[in-house]
C-alpha positions as CSV (number, residue, x, y, z in Angstrom):
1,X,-14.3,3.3,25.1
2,X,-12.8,0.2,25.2
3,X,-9.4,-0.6,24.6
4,X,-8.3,-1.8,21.3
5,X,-6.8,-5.5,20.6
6,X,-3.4,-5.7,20.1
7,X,-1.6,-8.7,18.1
8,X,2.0,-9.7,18.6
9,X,3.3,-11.1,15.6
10,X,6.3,-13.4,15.3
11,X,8.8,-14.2,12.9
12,X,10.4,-17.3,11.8
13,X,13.5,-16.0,13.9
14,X,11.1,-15.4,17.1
15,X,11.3,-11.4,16.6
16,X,7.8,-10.4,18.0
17,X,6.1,-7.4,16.6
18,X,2.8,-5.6,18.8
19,X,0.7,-4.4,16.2
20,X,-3.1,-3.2,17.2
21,X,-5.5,-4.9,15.3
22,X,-6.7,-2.4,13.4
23,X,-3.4,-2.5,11.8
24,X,-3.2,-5.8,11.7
25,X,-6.3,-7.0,10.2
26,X,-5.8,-5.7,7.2
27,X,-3.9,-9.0,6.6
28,X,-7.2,-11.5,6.1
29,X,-4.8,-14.6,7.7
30,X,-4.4,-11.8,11.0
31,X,-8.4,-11.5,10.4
32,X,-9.2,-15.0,9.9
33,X,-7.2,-16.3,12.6
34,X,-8.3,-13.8,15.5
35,X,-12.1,-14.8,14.5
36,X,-14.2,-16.0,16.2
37,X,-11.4,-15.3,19.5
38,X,-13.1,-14.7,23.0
39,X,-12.0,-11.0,23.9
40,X,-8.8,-11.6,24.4
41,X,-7.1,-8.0,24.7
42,X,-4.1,-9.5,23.2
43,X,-3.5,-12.7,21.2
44,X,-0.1,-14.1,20.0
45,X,0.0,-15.1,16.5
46,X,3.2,-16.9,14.9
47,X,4.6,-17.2,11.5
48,X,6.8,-19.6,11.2
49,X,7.2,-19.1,7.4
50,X,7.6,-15.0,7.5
51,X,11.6,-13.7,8.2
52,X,11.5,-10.5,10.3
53,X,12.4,-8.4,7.3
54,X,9.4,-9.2,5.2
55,X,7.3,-8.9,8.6
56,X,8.9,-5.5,9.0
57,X,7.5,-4.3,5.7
58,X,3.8,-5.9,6.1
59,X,3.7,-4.2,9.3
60,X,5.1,-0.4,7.2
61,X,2.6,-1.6,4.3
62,X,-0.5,-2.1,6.9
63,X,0.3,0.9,9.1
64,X,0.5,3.4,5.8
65,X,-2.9,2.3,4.1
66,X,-4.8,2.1,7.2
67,X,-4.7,5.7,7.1
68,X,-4.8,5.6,3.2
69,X,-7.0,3.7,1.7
70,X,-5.8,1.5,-0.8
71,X,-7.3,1.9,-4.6
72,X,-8.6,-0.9,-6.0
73,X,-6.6,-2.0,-9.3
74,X,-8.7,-2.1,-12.4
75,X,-8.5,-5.1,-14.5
76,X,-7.8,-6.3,-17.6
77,X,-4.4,-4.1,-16.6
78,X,-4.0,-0.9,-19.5
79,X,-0.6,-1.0,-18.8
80,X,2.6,-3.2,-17.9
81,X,3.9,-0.2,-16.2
82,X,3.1,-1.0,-12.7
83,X,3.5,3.0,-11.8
84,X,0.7,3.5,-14.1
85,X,-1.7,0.2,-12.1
86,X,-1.2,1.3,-8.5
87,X,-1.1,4.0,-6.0
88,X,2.1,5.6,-4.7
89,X,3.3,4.6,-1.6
């Protein structure tokens, strides 16, 4: 078996986060940009726009619903309550 990607994310205050990518891609601009990429095993990917806090809870969010799967929200909404729309997490 071989061994899974890893992505090292970085904030806009150069805090660097190794996530594997099957973590990762669950974030389509992680997907998008690793694309198409030549095999490397691990591939650094900044964002300049992203603080370390909010990076901190995409990284929770990913690593909870890649265990989870996410459920699809129904639209038209039946409710304005949002625990009514979506899932606990």
């Amino acid at each position: 078996m071989s061994e899974e990607m890893k992505i090292n994310l970085k904030s806009k205050e150069n805090d660097s986060f190794t996530v594997p990518f099957s973590i990762a891609k669950l974030s389509k601009l992680v997907e998008n940009t690793v694309e198409g990429d030549d095999g490397d095993l691990e591939i650094d990917i900044p964002l300049p726009n992203v603080r370390t806090d909010v990076l901190k809870k995409v990284i929770e969010y990913c690593t909870h619903y890649e265990t989870e799967a996410m459920t699809p929200i129904k639209v038209p909404l039946k409710s304005g309550n949002i625990k009514e729309t979506v899932q606990e997490w």
